[in-house]
N, CA, C and O atoms as CSV, one atom per row, in Angstrom:
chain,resi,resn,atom,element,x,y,z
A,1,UNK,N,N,-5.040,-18.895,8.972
A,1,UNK,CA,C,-3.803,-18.165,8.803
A,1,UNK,C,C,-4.038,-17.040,7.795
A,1,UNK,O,O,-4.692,-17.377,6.808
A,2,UNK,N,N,-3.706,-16.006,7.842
A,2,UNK,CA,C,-3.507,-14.963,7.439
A,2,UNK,C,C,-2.617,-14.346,6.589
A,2,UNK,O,O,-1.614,-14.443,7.295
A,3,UNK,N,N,-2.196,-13.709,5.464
A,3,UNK,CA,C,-1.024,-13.753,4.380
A,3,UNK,C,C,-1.078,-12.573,4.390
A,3,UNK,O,O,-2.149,-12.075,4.042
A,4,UNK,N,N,0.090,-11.636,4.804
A,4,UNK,CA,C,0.350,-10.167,4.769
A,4,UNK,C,C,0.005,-9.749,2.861
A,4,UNK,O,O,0.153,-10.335,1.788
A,5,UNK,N,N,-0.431,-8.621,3.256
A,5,UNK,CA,C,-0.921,-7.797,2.027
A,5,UNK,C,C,0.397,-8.047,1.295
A,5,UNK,O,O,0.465,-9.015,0.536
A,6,UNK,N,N,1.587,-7.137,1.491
A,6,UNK,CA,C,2.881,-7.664,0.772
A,6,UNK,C,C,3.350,-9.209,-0.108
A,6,UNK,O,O,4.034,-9.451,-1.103
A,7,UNK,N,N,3.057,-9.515,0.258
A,7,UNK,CA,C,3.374,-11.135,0.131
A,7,UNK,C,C,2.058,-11.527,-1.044
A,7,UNK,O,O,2.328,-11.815,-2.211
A,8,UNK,N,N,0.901,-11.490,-0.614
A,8,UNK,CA,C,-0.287,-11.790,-1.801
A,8,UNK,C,C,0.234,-10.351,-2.774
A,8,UNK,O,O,0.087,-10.758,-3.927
A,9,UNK,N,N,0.768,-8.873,-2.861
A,9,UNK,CA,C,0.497,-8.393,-4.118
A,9,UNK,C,C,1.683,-9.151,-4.592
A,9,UNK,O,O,1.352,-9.784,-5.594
A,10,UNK,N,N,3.169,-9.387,-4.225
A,10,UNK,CA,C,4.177,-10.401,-4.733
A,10,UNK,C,C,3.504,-11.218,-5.414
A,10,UNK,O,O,3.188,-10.785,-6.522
A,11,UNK,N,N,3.129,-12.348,-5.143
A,11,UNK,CA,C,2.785,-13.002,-5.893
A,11,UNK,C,C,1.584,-12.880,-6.786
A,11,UNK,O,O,1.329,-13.878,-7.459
A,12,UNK,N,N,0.834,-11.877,-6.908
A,12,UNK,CA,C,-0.257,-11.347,-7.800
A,12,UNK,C,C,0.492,-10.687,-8.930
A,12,UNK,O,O,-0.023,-10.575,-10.043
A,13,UNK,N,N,1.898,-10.180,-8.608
A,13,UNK,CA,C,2.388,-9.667,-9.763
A,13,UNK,C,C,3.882,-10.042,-10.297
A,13,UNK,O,O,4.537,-9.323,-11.052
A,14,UNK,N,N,4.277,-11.216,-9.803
A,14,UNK,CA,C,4.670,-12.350,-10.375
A,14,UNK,C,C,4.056,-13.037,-11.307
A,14,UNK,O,O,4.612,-13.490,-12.307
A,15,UNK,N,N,2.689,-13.169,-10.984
A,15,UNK,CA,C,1.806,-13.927,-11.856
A,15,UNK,C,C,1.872,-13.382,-12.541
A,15,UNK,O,O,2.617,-13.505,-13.514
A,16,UNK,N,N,1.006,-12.425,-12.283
A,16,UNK,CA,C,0.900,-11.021,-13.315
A,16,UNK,C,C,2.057,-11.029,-14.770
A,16,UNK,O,O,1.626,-10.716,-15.880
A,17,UNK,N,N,3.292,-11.364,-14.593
A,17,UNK,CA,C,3.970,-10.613,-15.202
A,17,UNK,C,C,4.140,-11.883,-16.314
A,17,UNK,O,O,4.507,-11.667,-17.470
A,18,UNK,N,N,3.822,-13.245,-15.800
A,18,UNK,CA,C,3.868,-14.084,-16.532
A,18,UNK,C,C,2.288,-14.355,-17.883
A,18,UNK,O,O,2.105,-14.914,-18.964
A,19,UNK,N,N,1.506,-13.535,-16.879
A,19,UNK,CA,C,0.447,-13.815,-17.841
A,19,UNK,C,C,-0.257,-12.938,-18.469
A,19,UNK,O,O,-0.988,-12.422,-17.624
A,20,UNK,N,N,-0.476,-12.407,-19.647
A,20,UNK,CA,C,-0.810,-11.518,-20.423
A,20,UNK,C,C,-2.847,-11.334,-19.767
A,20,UNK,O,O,-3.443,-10.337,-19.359
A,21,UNK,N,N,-3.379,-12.947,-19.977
A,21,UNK,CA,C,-4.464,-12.648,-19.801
A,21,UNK,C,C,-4.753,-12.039,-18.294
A,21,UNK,O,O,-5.568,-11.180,-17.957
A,22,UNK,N,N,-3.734,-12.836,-17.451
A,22,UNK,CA,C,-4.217,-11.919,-15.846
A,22,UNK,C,C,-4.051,-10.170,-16.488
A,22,UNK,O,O,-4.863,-9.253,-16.607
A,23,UNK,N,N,-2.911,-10.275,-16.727
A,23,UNK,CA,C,-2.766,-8.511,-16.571
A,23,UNK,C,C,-3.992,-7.598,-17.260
A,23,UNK,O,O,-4.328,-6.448,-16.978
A,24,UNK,N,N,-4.628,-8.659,-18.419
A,24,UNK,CA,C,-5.864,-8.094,-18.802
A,24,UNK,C,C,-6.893,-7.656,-17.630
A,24,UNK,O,O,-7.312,-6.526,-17.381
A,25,UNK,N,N,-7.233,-9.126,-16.859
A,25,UNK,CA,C,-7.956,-8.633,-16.431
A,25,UNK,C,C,-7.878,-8.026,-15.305
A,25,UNK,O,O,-8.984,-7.710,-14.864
A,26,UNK,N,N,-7.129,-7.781,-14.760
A,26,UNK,CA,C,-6.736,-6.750,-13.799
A,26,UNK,C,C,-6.644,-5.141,-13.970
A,26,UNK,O,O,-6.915,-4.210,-13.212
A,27,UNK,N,N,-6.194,-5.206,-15.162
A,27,UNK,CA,C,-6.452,-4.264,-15.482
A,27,UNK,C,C,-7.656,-3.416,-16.059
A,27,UNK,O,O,-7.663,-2.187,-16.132
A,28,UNK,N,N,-8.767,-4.342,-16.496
A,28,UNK,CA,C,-10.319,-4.323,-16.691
A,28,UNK,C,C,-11.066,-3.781,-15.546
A,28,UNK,O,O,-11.937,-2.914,-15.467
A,29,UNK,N,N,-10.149,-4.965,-14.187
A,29,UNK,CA,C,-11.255,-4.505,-12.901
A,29,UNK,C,C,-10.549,-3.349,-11.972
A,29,UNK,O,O,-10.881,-2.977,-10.846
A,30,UNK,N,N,-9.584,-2.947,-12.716
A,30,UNK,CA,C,-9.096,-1.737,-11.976
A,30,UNK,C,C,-8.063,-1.890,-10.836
A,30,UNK,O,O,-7.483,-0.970,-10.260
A,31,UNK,N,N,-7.889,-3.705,-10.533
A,31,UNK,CA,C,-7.061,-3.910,-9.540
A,31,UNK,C,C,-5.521,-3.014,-9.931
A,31,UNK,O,O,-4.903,-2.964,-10.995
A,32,UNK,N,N,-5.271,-2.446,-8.757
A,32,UNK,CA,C,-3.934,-1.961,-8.388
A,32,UNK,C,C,-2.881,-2.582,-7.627
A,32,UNK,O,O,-3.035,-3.003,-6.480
A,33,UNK,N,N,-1.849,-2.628,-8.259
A,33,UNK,CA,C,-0.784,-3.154,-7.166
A,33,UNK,C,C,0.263,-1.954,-6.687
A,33,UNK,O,O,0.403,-0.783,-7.039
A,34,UNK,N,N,0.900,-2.761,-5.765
A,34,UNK,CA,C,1.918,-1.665,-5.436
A,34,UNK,C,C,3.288,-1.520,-6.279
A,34,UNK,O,O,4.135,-0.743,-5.837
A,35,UNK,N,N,3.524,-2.168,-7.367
A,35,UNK,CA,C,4.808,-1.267,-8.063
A,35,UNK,C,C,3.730,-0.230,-9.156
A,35,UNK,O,O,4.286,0.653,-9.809
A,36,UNK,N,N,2.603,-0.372,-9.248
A,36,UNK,CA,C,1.671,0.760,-9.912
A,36,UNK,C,C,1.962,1.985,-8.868
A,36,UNK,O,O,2.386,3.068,-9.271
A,37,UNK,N,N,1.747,1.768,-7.755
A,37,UNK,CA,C,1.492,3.242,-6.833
A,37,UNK,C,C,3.325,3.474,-6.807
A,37,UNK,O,O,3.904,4.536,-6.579
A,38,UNK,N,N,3.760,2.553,-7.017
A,38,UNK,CA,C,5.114,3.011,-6.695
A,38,UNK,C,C,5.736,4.189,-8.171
A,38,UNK,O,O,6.652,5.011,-8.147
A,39,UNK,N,N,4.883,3.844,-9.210
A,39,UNK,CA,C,5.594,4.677,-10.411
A,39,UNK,C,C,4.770,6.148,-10.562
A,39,UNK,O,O,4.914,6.987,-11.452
A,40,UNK,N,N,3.735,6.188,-9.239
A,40,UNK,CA,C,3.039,7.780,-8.744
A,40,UNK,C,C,3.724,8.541,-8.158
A,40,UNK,O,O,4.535,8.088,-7.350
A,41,UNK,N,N,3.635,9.741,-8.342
A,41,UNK,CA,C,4.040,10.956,-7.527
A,41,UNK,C,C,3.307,11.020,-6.393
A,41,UNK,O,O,2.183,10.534,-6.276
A,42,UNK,N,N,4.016,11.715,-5.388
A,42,UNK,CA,C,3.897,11.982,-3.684
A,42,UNK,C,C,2.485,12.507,-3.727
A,42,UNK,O,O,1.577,12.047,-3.035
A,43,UNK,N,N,2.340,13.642,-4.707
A,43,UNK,CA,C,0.717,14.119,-4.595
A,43,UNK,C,C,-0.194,13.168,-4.763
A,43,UNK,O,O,-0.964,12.846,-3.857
A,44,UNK,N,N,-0.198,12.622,-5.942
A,44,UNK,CA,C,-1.050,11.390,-6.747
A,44,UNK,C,C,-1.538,10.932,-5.327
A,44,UNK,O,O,-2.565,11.295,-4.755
A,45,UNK,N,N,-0.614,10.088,-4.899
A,45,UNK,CA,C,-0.861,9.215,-3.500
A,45,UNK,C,C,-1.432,10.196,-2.714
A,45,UNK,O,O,-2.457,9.612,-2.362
A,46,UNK,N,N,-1.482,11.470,-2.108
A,46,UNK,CA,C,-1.737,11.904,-1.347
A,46,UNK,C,C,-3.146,12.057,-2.070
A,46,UNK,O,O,-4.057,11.410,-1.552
A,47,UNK,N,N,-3.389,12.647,-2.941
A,47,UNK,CA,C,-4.850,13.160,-3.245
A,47,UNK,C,C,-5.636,11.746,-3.187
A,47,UNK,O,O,-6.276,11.656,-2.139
A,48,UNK,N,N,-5.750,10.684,-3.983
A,48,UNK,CA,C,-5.888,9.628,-3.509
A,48,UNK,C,C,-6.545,9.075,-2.299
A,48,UNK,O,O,-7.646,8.528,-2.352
A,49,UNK,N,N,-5.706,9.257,-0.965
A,49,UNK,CA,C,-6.252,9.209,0.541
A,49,UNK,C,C,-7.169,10.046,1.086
A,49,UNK,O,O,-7.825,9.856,2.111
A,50,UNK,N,N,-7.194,11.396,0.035
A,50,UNK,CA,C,-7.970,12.252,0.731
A,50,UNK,C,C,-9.115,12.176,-0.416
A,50,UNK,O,O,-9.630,13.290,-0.508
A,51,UNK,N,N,-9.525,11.522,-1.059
A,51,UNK,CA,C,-10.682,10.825,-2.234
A,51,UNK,C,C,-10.965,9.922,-1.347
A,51,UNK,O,O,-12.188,9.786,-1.327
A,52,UNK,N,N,-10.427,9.202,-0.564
A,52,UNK,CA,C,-11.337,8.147,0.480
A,52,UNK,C,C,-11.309,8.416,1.670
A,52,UNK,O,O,-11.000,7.580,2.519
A,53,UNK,N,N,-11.621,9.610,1.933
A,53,UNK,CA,C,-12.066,10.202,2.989
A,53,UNK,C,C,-10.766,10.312,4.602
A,53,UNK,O,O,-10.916,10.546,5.801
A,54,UNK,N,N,-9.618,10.001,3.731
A,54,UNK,CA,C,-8.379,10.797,5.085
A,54,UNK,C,C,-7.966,11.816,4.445
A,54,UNK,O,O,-7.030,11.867,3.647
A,55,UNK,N,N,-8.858,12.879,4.882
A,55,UNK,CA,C,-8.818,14.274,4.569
A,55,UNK,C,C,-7.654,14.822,5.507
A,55,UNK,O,O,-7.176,15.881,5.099
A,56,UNK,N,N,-7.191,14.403,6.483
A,56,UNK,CA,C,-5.937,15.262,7.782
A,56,UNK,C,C,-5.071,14.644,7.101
A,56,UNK,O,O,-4.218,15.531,7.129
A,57,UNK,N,N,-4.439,13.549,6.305
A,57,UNK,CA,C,-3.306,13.146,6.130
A,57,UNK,C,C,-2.481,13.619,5.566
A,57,UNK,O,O,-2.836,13.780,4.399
A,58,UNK,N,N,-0.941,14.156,5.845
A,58,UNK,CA,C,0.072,14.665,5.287
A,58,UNK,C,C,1.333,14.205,6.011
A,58,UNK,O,O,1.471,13.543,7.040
A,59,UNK,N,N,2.148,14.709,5.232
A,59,UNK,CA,C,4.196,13.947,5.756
A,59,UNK,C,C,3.685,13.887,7.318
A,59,UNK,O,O,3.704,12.737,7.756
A,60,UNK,N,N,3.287,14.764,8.139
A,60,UNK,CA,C,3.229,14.881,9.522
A,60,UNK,C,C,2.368,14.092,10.186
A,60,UNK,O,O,2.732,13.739,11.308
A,61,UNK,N,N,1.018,13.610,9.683
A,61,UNK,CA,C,0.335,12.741,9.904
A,61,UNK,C,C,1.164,10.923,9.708
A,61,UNK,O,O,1.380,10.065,10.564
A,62,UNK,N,N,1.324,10.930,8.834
A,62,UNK,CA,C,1.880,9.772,8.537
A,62,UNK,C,C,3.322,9.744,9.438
A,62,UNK,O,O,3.982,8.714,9.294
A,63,UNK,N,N,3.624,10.306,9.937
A,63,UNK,CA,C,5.692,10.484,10.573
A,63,UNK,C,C,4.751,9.985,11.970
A,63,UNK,O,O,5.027,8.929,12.538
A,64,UNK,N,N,3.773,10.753,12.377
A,64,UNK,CA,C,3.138,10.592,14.260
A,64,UNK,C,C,3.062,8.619,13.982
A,64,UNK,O,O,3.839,7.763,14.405
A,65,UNK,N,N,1.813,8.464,13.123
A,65,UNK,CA,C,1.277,6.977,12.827
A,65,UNK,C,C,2.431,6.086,12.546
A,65,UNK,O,O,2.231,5.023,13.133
A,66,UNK,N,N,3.449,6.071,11.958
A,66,UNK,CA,C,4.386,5.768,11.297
A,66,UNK,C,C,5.296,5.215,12.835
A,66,UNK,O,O,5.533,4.016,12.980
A,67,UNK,N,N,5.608,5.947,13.585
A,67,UNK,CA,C,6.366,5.433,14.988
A,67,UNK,C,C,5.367,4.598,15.812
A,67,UNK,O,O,5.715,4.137,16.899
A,68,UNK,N,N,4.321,4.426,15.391
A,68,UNK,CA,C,3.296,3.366,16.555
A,68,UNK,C,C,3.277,1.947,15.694
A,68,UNK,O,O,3.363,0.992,16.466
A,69,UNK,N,N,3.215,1.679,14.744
A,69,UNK,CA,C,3.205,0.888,13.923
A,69,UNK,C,C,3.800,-0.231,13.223
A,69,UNK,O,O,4.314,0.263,12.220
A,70,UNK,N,N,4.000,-1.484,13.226
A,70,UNK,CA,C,5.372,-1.629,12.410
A,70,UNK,C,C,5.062,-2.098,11.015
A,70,UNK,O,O,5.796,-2.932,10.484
A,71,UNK,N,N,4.116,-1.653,10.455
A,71,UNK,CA,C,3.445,-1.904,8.967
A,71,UNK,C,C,2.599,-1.141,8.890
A,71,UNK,O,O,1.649,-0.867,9.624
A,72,UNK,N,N,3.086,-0.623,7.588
A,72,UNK,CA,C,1.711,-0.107,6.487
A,72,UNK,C,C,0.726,-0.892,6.296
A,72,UNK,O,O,-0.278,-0.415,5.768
A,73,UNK,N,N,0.746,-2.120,6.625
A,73,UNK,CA,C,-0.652,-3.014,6.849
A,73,UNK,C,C,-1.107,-2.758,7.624
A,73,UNK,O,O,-2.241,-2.348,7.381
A,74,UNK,N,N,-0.780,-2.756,8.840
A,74,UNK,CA,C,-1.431,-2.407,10.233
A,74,UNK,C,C,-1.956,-0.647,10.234
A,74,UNK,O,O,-2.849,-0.096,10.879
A,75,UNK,N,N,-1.187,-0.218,9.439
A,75,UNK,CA,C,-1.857,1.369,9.296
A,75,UNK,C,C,-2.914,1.344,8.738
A,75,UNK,O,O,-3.954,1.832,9.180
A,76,UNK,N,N,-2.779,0.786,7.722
A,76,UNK,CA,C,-4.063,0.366,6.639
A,76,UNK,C,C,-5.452,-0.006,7.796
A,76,UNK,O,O,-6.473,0.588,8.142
A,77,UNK,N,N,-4.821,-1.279,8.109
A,77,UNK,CA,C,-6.105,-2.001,9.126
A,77,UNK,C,C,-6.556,-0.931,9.800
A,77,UNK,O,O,-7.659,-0.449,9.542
A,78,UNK,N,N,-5.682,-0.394,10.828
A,78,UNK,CA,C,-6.204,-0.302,11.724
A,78,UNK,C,C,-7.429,1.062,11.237
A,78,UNK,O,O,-8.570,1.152,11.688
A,79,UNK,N,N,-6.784,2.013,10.214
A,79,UNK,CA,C,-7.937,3.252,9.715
A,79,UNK,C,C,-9.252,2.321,8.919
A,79,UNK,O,O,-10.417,2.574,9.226
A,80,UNK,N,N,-8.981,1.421,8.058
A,80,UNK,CA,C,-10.493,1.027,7.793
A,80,UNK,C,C,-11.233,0.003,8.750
A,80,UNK,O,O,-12.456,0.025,8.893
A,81,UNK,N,N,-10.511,-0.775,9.309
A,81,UNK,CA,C,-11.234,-1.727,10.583
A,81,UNK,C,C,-11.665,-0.699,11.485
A,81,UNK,O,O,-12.837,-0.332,11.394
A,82,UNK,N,N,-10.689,-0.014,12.597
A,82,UNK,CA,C,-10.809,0.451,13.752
A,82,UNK,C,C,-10.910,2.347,13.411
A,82,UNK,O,O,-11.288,3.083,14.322
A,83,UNK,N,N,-10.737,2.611,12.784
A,83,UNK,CA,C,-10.495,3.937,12.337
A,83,UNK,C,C,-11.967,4.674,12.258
A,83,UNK,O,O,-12.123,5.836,12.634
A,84,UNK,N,N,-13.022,3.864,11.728
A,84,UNK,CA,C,-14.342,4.834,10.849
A,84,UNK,C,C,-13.864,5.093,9.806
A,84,UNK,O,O,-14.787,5.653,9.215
A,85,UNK,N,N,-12.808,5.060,8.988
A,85,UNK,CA,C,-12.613,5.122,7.525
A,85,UNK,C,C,-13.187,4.041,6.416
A,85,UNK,O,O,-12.726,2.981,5.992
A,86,UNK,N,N,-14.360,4.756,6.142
A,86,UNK,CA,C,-15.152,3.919,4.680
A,86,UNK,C,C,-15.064,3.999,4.102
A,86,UNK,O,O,-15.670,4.881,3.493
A,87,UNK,N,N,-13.881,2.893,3.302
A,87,UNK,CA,C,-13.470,3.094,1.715
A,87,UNK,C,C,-14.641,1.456,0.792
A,87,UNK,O,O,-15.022,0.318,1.064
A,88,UNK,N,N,-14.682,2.022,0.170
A,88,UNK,CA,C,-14.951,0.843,-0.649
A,88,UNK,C,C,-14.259,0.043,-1.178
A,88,UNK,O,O,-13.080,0.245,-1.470
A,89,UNK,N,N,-15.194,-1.510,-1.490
A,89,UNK,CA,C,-13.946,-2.480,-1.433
A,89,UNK,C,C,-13.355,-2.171,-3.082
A,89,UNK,O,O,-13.423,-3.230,-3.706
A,90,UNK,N,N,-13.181,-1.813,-3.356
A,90,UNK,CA,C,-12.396,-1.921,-4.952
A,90,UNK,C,C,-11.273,-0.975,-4.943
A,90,UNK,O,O,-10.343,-0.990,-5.749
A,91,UNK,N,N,-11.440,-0.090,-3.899
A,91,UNK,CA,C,-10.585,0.853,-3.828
A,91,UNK,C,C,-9.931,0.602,-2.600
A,91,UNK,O,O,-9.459,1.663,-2.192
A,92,UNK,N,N,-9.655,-0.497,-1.701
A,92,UNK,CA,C,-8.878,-0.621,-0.056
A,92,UNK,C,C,-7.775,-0.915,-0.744
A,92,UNK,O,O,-7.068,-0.142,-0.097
A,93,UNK,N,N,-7.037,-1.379,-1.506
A,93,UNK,CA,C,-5.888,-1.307,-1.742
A,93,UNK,C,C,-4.930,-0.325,-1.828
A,93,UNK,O,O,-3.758,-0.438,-1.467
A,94,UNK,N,N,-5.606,0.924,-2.456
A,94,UNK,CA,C,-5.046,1.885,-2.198
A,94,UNK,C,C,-4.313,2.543,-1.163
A,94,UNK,O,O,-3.200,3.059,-1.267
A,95,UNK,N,N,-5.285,2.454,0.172
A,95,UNK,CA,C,-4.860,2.806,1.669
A,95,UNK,C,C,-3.545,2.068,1.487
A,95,UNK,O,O,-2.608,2.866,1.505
A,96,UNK,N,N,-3.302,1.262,1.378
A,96,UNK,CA,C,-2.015,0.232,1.970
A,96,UNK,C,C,-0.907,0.626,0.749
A,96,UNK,O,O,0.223,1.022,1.035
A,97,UNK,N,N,-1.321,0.487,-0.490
A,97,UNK,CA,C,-0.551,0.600,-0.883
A,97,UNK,C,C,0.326,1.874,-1.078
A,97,UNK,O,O,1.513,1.786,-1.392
A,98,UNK,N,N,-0.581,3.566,-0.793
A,98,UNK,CA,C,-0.376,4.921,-0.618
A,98,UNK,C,C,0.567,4.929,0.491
A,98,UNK,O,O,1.700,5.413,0.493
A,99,UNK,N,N,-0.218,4.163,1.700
A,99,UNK,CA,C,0.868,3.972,3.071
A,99,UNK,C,C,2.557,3.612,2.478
A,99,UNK,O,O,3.501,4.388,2.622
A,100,UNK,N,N,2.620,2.441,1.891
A,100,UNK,CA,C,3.643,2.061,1.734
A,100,UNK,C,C,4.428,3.089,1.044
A,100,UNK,O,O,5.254,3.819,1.591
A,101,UNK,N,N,4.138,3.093,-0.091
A,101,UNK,CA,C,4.951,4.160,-1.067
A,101,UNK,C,C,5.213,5.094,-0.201
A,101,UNK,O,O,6.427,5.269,-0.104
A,102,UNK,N,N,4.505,5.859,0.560
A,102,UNK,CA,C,4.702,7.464,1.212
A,102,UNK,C,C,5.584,7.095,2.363
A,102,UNK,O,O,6.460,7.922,2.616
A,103,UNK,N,N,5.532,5.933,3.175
A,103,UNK,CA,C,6.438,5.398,4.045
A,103,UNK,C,C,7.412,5.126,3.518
A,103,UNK,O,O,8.251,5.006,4.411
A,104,UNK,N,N,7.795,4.966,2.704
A,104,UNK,CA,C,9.220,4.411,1.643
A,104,UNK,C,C,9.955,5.912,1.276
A,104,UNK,O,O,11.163,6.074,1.448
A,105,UNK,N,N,9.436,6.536,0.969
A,105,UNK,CA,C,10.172,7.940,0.188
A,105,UNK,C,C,10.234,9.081,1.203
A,105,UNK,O,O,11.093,9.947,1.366
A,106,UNK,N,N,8.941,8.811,1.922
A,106,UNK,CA,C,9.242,9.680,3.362
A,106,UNK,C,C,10.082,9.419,4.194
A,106,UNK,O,O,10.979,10.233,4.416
A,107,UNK,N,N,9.993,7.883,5.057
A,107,UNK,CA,C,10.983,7.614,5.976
A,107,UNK,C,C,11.806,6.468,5.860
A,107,UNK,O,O,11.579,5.390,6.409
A,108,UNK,N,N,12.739,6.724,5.152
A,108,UNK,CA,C,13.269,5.642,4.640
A,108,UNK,C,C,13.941,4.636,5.449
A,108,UNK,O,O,14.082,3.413,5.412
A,109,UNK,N,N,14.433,5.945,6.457
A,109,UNK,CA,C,14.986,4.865,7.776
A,109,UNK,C,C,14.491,4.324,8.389
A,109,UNK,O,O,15.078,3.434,9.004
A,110,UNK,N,N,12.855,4.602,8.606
A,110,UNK,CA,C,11.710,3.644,9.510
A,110,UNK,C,C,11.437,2.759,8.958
A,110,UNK,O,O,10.316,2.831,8.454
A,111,UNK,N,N,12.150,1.559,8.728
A,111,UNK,CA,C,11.617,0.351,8.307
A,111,UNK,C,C,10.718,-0.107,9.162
A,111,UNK,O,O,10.572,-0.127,10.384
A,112,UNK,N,N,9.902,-0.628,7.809
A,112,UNK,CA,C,8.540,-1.331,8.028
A,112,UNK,C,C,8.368,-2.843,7.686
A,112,UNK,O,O,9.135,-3.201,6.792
A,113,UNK,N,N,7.521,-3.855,8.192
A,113,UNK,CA,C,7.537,-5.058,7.690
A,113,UNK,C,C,7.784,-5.323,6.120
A,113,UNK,O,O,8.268,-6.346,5.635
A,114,UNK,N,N,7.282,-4.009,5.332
A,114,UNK,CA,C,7.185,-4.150,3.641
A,114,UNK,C,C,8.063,-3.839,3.484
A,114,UNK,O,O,8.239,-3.964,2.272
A,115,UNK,N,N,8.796,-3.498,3.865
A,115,UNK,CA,C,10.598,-2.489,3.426
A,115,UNK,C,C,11.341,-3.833,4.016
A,115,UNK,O,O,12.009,-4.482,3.211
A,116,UNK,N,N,11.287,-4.140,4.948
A,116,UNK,CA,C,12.118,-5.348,5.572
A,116,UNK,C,C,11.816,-6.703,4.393
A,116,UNK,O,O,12.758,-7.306,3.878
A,117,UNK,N,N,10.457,-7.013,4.114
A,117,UNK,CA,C,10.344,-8.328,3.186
A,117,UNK,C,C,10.824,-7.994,1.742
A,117,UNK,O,O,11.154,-8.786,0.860
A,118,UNK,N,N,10.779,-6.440,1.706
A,118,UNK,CA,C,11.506,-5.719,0.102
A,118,UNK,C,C,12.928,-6.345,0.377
A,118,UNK,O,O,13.268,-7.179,-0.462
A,119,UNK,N,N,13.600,-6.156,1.146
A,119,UNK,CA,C,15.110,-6.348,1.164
A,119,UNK,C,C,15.190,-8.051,1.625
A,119,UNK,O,O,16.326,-8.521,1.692
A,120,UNK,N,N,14.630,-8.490,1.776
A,120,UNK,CA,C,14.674,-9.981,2.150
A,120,UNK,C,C,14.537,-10.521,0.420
A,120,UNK,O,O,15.370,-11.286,-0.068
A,121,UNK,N,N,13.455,-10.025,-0.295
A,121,UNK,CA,C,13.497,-10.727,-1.880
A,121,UNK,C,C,14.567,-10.187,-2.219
A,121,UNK,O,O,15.273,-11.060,-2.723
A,122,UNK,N,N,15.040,-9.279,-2.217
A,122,UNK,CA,C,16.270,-8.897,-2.640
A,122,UNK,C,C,17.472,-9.879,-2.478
A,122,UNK,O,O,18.438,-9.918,-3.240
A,123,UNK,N,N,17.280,-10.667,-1.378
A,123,UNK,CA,C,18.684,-11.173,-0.869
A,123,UNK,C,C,18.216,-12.540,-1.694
A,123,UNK,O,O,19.194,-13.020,-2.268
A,124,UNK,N,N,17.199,-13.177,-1.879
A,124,UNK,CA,C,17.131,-14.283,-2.456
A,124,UNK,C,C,17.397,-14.256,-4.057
A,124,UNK,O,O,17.351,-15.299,-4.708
């Protein structure tokens, strides 16, 4: 079984928030989560994607990908699995998490599995 990206950074920064030493070391190894990319600007994220080699990506790129899709996970996957996009592993979080943020502020009305489980913790 398989645990959507969403769901493991939740609880990575739940933890997180309880434990001084995680946040150390997370922050040592550079791990990123997504309320980090969430307190970036639109460029930040954009320059970012195009540092790991999605040099075409912009609002218009992401709006085409964005209607085939129903997650920024699956966007993610499918450019470093199926794509030819070689990011390194310390830095794949980024993809997903850039997706999300830029899917969130860009199309707010295209909910995505991460926007849908955002408003589901909400309700609990």
């Amino acid at each position: 079984m398989s645990i959507l990206f969403i769901a493991m950074n939740r609880m990575l920064e739940e933890h997180a928030a309880k434990d001084e030493k995680l946040r150390r070391t997370l922050k040592r190894n550079g791990k990123c989560t997504l309320s980090h990319g969430r307190s970036l600007p639109d460029e930040t994220l954009v320059e970012k994607l195009h540092s790991l080699g999605l040099d075409e990506f912009d609002r218009d790129w992401l709006d085409g990908f964005s209607k085939k899709l129903p997650s920024a996970q699956a966007l993610a996957t499918a450019m470093t699995d199926h794509g030819g996009l070689e990011v390194p592993e310390d830095q794949e979080d980024w993809v997903w998490i850039s997706f999300v943020c830029l899917w969130e502020r860009w199309f707010p009305d295209r909910l995505n599995f991460e926007m849908i489980d955002d408003l589901m913790q909400e309700g609990y």
